[in-house]
N, C-alpha and C positions, 0 to 999 in steps of 0.2 A: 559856675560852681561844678559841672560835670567836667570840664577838662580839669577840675584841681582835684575831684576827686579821680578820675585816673591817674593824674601825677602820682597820686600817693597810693596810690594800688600797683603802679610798676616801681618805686621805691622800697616797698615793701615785698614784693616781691624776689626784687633785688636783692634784700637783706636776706631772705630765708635761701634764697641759692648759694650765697657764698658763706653763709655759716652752716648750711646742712650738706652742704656737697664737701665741706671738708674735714676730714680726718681727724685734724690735729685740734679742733674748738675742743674747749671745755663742756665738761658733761650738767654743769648748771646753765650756761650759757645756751645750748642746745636743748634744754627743757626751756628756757624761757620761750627760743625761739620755737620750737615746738607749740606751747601755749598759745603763741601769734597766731601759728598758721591753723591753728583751732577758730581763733575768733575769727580770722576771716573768709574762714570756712563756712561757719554759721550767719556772719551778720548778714540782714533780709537786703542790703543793697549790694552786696556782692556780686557780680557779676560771672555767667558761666566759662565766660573764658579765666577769669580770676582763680573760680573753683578750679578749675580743668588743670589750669598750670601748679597749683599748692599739689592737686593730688600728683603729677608727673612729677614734681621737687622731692615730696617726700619719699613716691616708690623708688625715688633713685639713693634718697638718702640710708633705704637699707642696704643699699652695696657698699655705701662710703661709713656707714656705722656700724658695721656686723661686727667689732668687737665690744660694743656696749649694751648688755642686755636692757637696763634703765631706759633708754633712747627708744632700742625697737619695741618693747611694749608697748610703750606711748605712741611711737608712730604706727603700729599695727594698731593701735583703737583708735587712732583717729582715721586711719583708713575706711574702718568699718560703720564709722560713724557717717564716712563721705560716700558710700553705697546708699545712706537712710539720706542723706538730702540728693541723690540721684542717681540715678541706674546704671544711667550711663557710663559710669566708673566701675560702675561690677566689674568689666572683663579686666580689666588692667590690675584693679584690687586682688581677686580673686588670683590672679596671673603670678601676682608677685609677691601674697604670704601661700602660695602652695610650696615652695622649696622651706619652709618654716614648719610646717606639718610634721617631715622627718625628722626633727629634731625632738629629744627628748627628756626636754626640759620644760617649765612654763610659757616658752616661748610657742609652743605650739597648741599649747589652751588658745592665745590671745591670736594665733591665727586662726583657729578655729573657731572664735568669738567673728572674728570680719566675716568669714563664712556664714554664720548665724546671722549676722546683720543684714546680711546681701541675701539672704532666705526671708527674714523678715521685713525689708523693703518689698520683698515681691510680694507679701502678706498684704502690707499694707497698701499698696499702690496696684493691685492686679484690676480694679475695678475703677480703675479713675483712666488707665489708658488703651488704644485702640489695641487691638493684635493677639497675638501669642506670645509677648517679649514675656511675661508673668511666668509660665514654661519654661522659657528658654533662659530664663535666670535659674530654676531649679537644672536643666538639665546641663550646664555651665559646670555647676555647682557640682553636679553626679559626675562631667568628665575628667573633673581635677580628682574625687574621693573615689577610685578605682576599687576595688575587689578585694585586693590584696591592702592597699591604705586604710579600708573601711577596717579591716578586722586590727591591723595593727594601733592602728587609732582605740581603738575598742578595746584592745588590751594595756592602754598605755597604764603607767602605773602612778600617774596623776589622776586624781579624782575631774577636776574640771575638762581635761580632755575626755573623760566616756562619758560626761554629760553634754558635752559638745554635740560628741556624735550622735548622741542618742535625741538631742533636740530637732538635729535636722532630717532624723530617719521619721522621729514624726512627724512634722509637718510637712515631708514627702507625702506621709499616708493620708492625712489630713486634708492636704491638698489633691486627693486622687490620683498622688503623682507616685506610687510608693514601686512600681514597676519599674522605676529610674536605675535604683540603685539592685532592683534583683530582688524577687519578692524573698526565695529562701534564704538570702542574705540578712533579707534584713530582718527575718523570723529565727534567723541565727545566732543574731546578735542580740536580738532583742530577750531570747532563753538563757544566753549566756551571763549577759549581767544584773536577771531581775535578781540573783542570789548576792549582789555586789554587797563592798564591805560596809559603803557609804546609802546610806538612806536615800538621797536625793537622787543617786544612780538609780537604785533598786525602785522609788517612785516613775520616775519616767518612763524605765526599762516597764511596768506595765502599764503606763497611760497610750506605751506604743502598741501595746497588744491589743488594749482594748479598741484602738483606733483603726487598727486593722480591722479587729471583727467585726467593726461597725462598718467601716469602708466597703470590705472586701470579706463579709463573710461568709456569702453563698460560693465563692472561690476556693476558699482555704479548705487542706484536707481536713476528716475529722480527727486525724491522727496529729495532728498538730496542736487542733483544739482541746483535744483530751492533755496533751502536754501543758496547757496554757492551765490550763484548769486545775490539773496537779502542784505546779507555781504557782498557781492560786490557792491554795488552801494552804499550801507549808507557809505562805505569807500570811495566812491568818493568825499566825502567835509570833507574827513581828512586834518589837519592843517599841517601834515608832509609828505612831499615831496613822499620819498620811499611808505609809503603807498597809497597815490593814486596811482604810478605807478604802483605799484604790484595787485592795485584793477583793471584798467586796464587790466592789462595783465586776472587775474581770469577771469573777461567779455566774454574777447574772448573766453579763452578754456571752458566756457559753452554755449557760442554760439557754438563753435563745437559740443559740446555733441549734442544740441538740435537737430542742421542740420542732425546728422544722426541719433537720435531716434524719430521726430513727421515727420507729416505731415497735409497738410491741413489748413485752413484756421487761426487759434489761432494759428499754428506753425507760419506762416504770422504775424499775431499781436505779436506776443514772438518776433521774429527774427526782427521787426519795433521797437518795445521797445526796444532793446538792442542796433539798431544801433543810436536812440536817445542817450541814455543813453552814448555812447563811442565817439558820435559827442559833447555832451556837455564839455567836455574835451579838446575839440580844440581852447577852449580861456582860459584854463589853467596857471596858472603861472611861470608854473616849462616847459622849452623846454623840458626834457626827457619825461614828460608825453604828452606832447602834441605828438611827436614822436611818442609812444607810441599807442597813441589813432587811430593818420592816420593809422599807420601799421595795426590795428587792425581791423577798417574798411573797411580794403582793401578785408577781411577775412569772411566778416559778409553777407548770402546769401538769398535771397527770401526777400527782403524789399518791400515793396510799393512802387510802380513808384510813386507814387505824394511825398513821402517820400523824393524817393532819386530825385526827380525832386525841393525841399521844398530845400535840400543842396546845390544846385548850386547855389540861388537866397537871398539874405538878405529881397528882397521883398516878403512882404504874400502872396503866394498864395491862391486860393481858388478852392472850387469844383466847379464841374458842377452847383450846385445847389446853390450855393456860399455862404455855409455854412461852416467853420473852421473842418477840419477832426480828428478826435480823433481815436485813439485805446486803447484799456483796453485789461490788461490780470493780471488775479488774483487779482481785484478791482482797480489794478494800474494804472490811465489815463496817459496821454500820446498825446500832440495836437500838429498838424501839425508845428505852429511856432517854437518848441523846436528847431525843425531842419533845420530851417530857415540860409542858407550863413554859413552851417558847411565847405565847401569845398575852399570859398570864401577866409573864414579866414587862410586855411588854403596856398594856394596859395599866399596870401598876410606877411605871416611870418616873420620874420627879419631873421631868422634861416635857413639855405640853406636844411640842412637835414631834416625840417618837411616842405620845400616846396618839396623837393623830395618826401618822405614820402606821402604828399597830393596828387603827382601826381601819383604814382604807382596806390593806390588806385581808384582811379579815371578811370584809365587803365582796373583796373580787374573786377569793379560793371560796364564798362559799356556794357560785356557779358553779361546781367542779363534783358537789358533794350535798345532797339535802341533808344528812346526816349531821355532819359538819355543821352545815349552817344553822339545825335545831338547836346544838349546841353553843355557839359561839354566841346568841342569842341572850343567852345569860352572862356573859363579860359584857355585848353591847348597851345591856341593861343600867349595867352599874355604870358604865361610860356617861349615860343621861344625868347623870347625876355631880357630874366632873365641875371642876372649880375655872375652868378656863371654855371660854363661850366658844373658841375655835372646835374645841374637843368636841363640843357638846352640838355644835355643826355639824361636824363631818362624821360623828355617832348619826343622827338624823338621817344624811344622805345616805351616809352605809343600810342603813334600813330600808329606807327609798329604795335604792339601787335593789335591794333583795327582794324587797314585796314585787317591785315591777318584775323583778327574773320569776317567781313564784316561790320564791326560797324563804319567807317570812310565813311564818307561823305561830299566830300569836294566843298564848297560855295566858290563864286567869290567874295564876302567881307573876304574871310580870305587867300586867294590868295597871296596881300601882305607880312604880315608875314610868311605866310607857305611858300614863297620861300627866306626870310632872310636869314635864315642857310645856305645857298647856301653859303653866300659868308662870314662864319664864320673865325676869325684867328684860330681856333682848326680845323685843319686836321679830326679828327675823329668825330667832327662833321657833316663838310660838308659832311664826309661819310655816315654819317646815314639819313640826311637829302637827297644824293640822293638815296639812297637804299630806303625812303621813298617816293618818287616822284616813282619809280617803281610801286610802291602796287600802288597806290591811281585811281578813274577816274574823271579826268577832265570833268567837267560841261559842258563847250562851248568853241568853237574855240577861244576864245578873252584869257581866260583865257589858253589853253592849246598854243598860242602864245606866252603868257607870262612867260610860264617854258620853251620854245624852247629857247630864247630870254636870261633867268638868267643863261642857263645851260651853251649859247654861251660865256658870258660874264665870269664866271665859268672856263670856256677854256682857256680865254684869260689871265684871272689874275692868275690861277694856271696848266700852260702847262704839268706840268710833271703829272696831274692827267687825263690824257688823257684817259686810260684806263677805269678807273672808268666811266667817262663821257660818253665815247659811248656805254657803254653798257646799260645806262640809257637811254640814245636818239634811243638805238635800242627796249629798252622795250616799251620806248612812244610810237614810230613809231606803234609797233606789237599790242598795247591796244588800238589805237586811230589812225583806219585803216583811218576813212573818216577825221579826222583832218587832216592826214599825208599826203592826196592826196591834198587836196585842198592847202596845204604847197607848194606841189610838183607843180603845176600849177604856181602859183605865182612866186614861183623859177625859173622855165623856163618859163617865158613873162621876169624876169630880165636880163636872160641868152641871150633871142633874142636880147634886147634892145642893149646890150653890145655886138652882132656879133657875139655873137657864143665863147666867150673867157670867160676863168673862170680861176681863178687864185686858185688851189685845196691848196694851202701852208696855205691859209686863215680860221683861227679857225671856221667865219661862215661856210664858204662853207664848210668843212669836216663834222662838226657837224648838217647840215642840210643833205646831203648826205647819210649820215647813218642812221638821221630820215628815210629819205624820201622810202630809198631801205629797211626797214626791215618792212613794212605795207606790202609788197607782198612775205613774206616766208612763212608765215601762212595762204595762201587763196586755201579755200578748194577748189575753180572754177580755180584752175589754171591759172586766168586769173585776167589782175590790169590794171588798169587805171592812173597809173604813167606814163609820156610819156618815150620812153626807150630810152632817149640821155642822159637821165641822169643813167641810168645801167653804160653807158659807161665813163662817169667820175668819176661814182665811183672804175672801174676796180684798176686806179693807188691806191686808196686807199686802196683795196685786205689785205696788209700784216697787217695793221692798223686796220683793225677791225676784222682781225681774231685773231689777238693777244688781244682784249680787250674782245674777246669773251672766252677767256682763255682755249683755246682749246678744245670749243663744237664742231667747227667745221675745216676742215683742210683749209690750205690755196690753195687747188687744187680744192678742191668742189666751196668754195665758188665763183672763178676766171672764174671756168666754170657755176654757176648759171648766173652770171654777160651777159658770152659773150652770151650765151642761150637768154637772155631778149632784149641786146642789136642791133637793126637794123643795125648800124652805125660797129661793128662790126663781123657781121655775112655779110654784103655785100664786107666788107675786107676781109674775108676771102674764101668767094664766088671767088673772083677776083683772090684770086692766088690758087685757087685750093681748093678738099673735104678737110675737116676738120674733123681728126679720132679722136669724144671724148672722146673714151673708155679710152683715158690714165687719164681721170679725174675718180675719186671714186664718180659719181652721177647716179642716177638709172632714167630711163623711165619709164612712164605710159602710155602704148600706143605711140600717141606721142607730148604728153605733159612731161615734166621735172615735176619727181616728191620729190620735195626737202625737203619732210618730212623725206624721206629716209638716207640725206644725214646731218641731223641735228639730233648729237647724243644726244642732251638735250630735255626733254620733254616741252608738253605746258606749263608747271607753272614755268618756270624757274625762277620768283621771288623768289621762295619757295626752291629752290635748295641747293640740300648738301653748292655746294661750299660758296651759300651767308649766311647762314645760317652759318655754319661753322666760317667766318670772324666775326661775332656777336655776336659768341660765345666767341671766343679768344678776343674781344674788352670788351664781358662782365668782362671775367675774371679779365682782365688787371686794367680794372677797379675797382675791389675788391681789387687787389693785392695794386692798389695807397690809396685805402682807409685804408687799414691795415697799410698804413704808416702813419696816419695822428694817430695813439696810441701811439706813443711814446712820444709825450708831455705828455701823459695822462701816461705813465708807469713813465716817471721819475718824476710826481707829484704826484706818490702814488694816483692815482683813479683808483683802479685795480675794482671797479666795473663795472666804465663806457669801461673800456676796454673790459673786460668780454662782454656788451651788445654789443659792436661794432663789436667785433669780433664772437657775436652770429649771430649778423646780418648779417655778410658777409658767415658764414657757412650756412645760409638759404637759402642765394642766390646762394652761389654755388649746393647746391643742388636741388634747383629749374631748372640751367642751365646741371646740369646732367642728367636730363630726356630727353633730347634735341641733347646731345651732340652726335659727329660724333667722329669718330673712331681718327682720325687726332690730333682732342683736347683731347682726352683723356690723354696724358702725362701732358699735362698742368695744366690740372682739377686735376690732382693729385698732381702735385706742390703744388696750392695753398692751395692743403687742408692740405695736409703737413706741409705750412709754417704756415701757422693759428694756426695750432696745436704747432711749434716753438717757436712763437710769445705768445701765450697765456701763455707756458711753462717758458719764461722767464720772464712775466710780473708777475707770480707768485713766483719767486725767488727772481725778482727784490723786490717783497715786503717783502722778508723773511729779505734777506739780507743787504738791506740798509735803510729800514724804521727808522725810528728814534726813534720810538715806540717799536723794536724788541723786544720781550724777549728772552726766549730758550723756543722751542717749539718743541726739540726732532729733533737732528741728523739727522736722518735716514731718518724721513721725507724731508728735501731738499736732501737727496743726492738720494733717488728716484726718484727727480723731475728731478736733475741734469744728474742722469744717465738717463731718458729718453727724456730731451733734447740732449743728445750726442748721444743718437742709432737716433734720430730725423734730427739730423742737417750730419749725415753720411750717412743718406738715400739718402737727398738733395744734397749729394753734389757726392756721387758714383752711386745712383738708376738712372739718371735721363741723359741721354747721348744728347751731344752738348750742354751743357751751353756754354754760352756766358761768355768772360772774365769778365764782369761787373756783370754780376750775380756769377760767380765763390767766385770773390774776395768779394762781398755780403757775401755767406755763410758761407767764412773762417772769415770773421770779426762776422760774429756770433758765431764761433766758440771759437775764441777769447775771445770773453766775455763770453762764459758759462765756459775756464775754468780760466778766471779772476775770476769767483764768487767763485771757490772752495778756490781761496786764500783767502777769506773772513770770512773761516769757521776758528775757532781757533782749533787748533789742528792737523791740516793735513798736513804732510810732503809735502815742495816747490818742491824740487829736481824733479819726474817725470812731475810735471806742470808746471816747468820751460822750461822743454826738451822738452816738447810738445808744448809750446809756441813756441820754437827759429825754432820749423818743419815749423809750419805754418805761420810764419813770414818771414822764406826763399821761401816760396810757393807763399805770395802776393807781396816780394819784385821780383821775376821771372814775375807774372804778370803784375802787376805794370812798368814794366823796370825800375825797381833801388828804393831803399828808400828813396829817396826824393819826390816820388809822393804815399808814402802814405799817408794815415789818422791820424789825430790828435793822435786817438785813438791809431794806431796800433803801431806810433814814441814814444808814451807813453809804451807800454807794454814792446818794445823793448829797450829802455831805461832801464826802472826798472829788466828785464831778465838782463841784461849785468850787474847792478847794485849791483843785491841781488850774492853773492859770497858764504856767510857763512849763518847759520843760525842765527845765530846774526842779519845779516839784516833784516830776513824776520820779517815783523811785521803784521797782517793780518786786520788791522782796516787803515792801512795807503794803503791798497790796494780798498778801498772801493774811494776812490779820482779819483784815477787810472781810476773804473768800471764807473762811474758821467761822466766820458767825451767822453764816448760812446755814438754818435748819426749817424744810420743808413745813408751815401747817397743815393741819388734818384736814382731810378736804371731801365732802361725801359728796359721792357723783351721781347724777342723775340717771345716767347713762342713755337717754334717750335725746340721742343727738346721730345724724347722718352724717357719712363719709362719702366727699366729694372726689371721685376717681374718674379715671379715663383708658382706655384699653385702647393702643394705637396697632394695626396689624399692617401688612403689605400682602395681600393675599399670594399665595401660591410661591412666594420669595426663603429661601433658605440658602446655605450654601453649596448646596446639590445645582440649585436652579436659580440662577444670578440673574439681575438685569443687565440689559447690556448696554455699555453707552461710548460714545466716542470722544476720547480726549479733546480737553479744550470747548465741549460744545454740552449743552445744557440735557440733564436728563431726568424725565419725568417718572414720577413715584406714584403710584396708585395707593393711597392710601387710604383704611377703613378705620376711622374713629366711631368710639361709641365714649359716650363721656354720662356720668350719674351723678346727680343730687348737684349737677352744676347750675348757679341763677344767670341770669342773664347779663347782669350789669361784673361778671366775672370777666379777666381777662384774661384768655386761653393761649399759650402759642405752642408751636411744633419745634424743637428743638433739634438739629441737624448736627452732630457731631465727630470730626472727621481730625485725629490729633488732636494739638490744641485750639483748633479756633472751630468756633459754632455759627451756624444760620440759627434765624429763627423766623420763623413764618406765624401770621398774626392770621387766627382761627374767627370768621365770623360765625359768633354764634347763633344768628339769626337763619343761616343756613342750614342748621342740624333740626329731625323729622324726628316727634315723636312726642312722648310727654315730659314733664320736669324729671320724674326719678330718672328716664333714660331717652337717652337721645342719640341717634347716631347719623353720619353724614360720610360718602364714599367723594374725594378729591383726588386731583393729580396735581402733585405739590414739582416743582423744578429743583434741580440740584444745579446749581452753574460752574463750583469751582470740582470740574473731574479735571482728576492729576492726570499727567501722562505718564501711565502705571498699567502694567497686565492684567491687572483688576484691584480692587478696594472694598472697603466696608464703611458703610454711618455705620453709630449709635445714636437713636433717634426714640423720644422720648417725647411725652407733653407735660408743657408746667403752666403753672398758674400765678400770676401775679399776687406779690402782697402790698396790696394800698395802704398800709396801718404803720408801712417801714419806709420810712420819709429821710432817712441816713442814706444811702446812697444810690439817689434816683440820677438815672442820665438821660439825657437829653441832646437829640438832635443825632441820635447813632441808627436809626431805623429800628431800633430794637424794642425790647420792653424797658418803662421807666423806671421801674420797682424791683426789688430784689425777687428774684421765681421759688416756687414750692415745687416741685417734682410729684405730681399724684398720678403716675402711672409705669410701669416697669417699662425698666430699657428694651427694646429691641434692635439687632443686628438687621442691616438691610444690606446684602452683597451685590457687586457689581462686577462683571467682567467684561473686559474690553472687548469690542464688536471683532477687530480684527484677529484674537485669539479664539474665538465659539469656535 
């Protein structure tokens, strides 16, 4: 069968040489054969010598075609197409549309499209091979597009060719390569055409600026940025959407630049003009810009109080002098009403995400300004009161976030509302709402009765949040020592009136109890003025608040602080004899009880790991629900707005990474994980089902493909205790990444079928039985049991199949470890190489540390040197230490050293997945199971002994 199929691969061959090397064929006849030399360019058995010779056929067929424009298009895109199935053809591709560039017609778009492909193969492929060839395809690239080509290209008066250009000056900069072509060059061109005639020019022309100042912004002069910035604002009454957005975004990142190169007073006026300038934007037409502009805001540092005092208010203020306030900077005025009720509008939005959006903001300038913040206090107010549970979250956190800066100061007119969320229907609400009643202080007794009072009611209507609630009533008590007494007084003249009888079952009475006793844990005098009959009713409550106190303190200390206070039983115990408290863990001061001792949590216990910690997993969760809300947006092909959504949730998560506690650490890595899943699919979804699709080069989605599946094997083997609900989550993403490969034409069903019917047995085990799966999954399993021969398989009729894929809501636990490994070579960089001698074996010192890994895991070292890998089997009985961490120092052999002046591994450690029974091998020394990757690549260099 293999000699018939190269028969027919030099037959074919044979055909496309003597129709495209000649002249005088017909111009349909040479599109057909054109079309051949496409498909057997693409199909997966094609061989690279096959590939090798189609590409040396066609670059010669544009000497023998250059008077039929039709032809050379076609054969310029398939060139560029044969850059994205291999590199290898860059230099020759590249070689042979650069005489096509001068040309000024659309022939030199679709050269400059292969150019683009041959940039974006290096995109895609820089991380899958050994070296610097990733480089040396951009710098390839920079010695064909000269100085003088870059600009004339730049002026060409075809719109697709200054999109060209400007695609690959980006991904220069992008790729920190942007010195190739000549930084003033490329800040030349990039000034020249953000004013272009065409939108999509004038879009890119600032997605290149911005990617500079993001690259290389501590580089760039300020007089360049000031130019960026001035393009930036005339683009703010652009008539198309995307460019105001993007003019936006520039804004910001030269308000960064500014924040950390000036100072001083015209830094003030700079930094007041800008946040004008990105407030004007908040009555925008387009929500994403609007979006857009709060985020941006939120970002923008050293404004003028009366400025940011000018945004809360629709009404003029004025000054002292009560003159209208101006700033100028570089001739450009600027008067206090610009920014008149920026904030207002924003608060007032129809759109939930730029009332969020306004409220962050709002959050962060009011560090900058206590003024500010007293007032912004009244918008956050009304916020608590919003129709959309996200708002009314991230209203909560913005307060949080203020009281802990000391910027919350809370008034008996806003009283009211600030204890609404008390009695929200979201659970996670009313949590943050009382975790905010901790931080804050209560004005006056009338008011701080009226949180004792919501928190009781609180109790009554949701019993099982008991915990929660006293330790909120025990924070009150401890912040609001002379409220909690005078509570206490009140309570016992009830307690008289009623005889001496109190019924402890009763939501008040416990919730007042626990006020009342936690005003005297913190008193430096050893001594309270609570009367102590009430110590002794609260004794029966003992188990109940030392359990809400989540074991700061034990339940023996606390029993004996109680009987210590208490008269009532310290005379009981008088009566039948001494009383030895040494069997309680509470220490003496003399002899005074001194119960600082016997409370293991310090004073700030608002601020404590563990609540902290809860805010953090609530943040997360909360991203994770937002990521869900893209998939309307992925099956309607808006992979933009996906893209930003899912930008946004990766900022946030790394905002709450700075923060995070050791506990959420697996979590935090989940999500960022799944983002990266999610993003990964939404970009295949657009390869493969777009309606629009062309061919855009194999290679390219099956890179995406393959690193969705090292992605979604992380999640579902790296990550120990998933919950069945998240489980059967992962395997239905599974599912559908390798639904998408039946999509591709050309690819053998058979091992995608077998891998499907694995993990179809795996969700019908979780599931209990297949009648409780998913649409989705009763579909796959169907069409698997369906497809027999390959006769059946059709792979446009599997595209129906992948359309009925829609994620369920899945609420995560999120207390589940991340199984990782840190592999290091001590003292090894490319400074300071091993040395080894060709042909003879050389030994690696290596220091693993591996976490959260069990024992019956299977670990190996993976050695990768080109395309072929070692791998070395990791005993894990050998590694010293405990289960969360264990590490073990070996000397691992390398045996195949080239004979080469030196070399590098990429050397990594993976983990076997036992659960994937599709394509295990056997008898190869290696692993049987397909591997998960749980630990970053490392580079290990070697130089040859006889060049040191």
């Amino acid at each position: 069968m293999t000699e018939d199929l190269k028969t027919m691969e030099g037959a074919l061959l044979a055909r496309l040489q003597n129709q495209l090397s000649s002249s005088s064929a017909d111009s349909p006849r040479c599109l057909r054969t054109l079309c051949l030399a496409r498909s057997l360019l693409t199909h997966p058995d094609s061989t690279e010598i096959t590939r090798r010779s189609i590409v040396e056929i066609l670059i010669g067929s544009l000497r023998h075609r250059a008077d039929d424009p039709t032809n050379l298009r076609l054969t310029l895109k398939i060139l560029g197409d044969a850059t994205m199935l291999s590199r290898e053809f860059a230099s020759a591709v590249v070689a042979a549309v650069r005489p096509f560039l001068d040309s000024c017609d659309s022939l030199a778009a679709d050269a400059l499209a292969a150019l683009v492909s041959a940039a974006e193969a290096h995109a895609l492929s820089a991380d899958r091979e050994v070296g610097d060839k990733g480089e040396g395809e951009l710098s390839l690239i920079a010695s064909v597009l000269n100085g003088d080509l870059l600009i004339s290209l730049a002026s060409s008066p075809i719109a697709a060719v200054r999109s060209g250009i400007l695609d690959i000056l980006v991904r220069s900069v992008e790729g920190m390569r942007g010195d190739l072509f000549g930084r003033h060059l490329v800040i030349r061109i990039f000034l020249s055409l953000v004013m272009d005639l065409y939108p999509l020019v004038r879009r890119r022309a600032v997605d290149g600026m911005i990617a500079l100042l993001r690259y290389a912004g501590g580089g760039i002069d300020s007089l360049v940025v000031e130019h960026f910035f001035d393009r930036a604002v005339e683009l703010l009454k652009d008539e198309v959407e995307a460019v105001r957005l993007a003019a936006v975004q520039l804004i910001s990142e030269c308000g960064q630049i500014f924040t950390a190169s000036q100072q001083g007073a015209e830094h003030s006026d700079q930094m007041t003009m800008i946040f004008v300038q990105l407030g004007s934007m908040a009555r925008d037409m387009c929500v994403e810009v609007r979006y857009e502009a709060f985020i941006a805001l939120g970002r923008v540092r050293l404004v003028q109080e009366n400025v940011l005092l000018q945004s809360l208010s629709k009404k003029i203020l004025r000054a002292k002098s009560g003159s209208l306030v101006e700033c100028s900077v570089n001739g450009t005025k600027t008067s206090l009403p610009s920014a008149a009720g920026i904030f207002v509008h924003g608060i007032e939005d129809e759109f939930y995400k730029v009332r969020e959006a306004a409220c962050r903001s709002l959050g962060k300038l009011s560090i900058s300004s206590a003024q500010f913040a007293n007032e912004a206090i009244n918008l956050l107010m009304d916020m608590l009161n919003d129709d959309t549970e996200v708002v009314r979250s991230q209203t909560l956190q913005t307060l949080c976030h203020m009281a802990t800066c000391n910027r919350l100061t809370m008034q008996s007119k806003h009283m009211q509302m600030f204890l609404w969320p008390l009695a929200d229907i979201n659970a996670s609400i009313r949590c943050k709402a009382r975790k905010l009643l901790q931080l804050v202080k209560l004005p006056d007794l009338v008011t701080f009765t009226e949180a004792i009072d919501s928190l009781i009611t609180n109790l009554e209507t949701f019993p099982e949040e008991e915990k929660d609630i006293f330790i909120v009533l025990f924070f009150l008590g401890k912040n609001h020592k002379k409220f909690s007494t005078k509570v206490a007084r009140e309570f016992v003249k009830k307690i008289d009136l009623s005889c001496g009888e109190l019924i402890l079952d009763s939501p008040g009475v416990a919730a007042k109890l626990v006020l009342i006793i936690s005003s005297s844990f913190f008193n430096e005098q050893r001594t309270t003025d609570i009367p102590t009959v009430l110590f002794s009713y609260a004794v029966p409550l003992c188990g109940r608040i030392a359990s809400a106190l989540r074991g700061a303190i034990s339940l023996d200390s606390l029993v004996a602080y109680l009987c210590s206070q208490s008269k009532e039983v310290n005379k009981l115990f008088n009566s039948s004899g001494q009383v030895d408290f040494t069997m309680f863990d509470y220490a003496f001061n003399g002899n005074t009880m001194d119960f600082s001792e016997i409370l293991t949590f310090p004073e700030q216990l608002q601020d404590s790991s563990e609540l902290l910690n809860d805010e953090i997993m609530h943040s997360i969760k909360l991203n994770l629900k937002t990521i869900g809300e893209a998939w309307p947006l992925i099956k309607s092909h808006q992979l933009h707005k996906v893209r930003s959504l899912l930008r946004d949730c990766k900022e946030e998560l790394e905002t709450i990474a700075w923060d995070v506690d050791q506990s959420a650490c697996g979590f935090l890595d989940f999500a960022a994980l799944y983002i990266e899943v999610i993003q990964l699919i939404a970009e295949v979804w657009e390869r493969c089902l777009s309606t629009g699709s062309c061919f855009m080069g194999m290679t390219a989605l099956d890179i995406k493909l393959e690193k969705l599946d090292a992605n979604l094997k992380r999640l579902r083997n790296a990550f120990c205790d998933l919950q069945r609900d998240e489980e059967c989550h992962v395997l239905e993403l599974t599912l559908l990444s390798c639904a998408f490969r039946l999509t591709e034409i050309g690819v053998p069903p058979e091992p995608i079928f077998a891998r499907l019917k694995s993990i179809i047995l795996r969700l019908e085990f979780l599931c209990e039985g297949p009648s409780n799966l998913s649409a989705f999954a009763k579909e796959v399993k169907r069409v698997c049991n369906g497809c027999t021969t390959d006769t059946d398989f059709h792979p446009h009729g599997f595209r129906k199949m992948v359309e009925l894929f829609y994620p369920q809501k899945v609420t995560y636990s999120g207390r589940f470890k991340r199984k990782k490994a840190e592999v290091q070579v001590t003292g090894n960089d490319s400074e300071n190489p091993l040395t080894f001698i060709p042909g003879l074996p050389v030994g690696i010192p290596f220091h693993i540390t591996i976490y959260e890994v069990l024992n019956n895991d299977r670990l190996w070292i993976l050695m990768e040197m080109g395309k072929s890998i070692d791998y070395v089997f990791l005993d894990l009985s050998q590694f010293k230490g405990c289960d969360a961490a264990r590490n073990q120092t070996l000397n691992v052999p390398f045996y195949r050293t080239p004979k080469a002046p030196s070399f590098s591994l990429k050397v990594s450690i993976a983990m076997e997945c036992p659960e994937d029974l599709t394509n295990r091998k056997r008898g190869q020394g290696g692993p049987i199971n397909n591997l998960a990757i749980i630990s970053i690549e490392n580079n290990v260099y070697f130089v040859n002994a006889s060049n040191k």
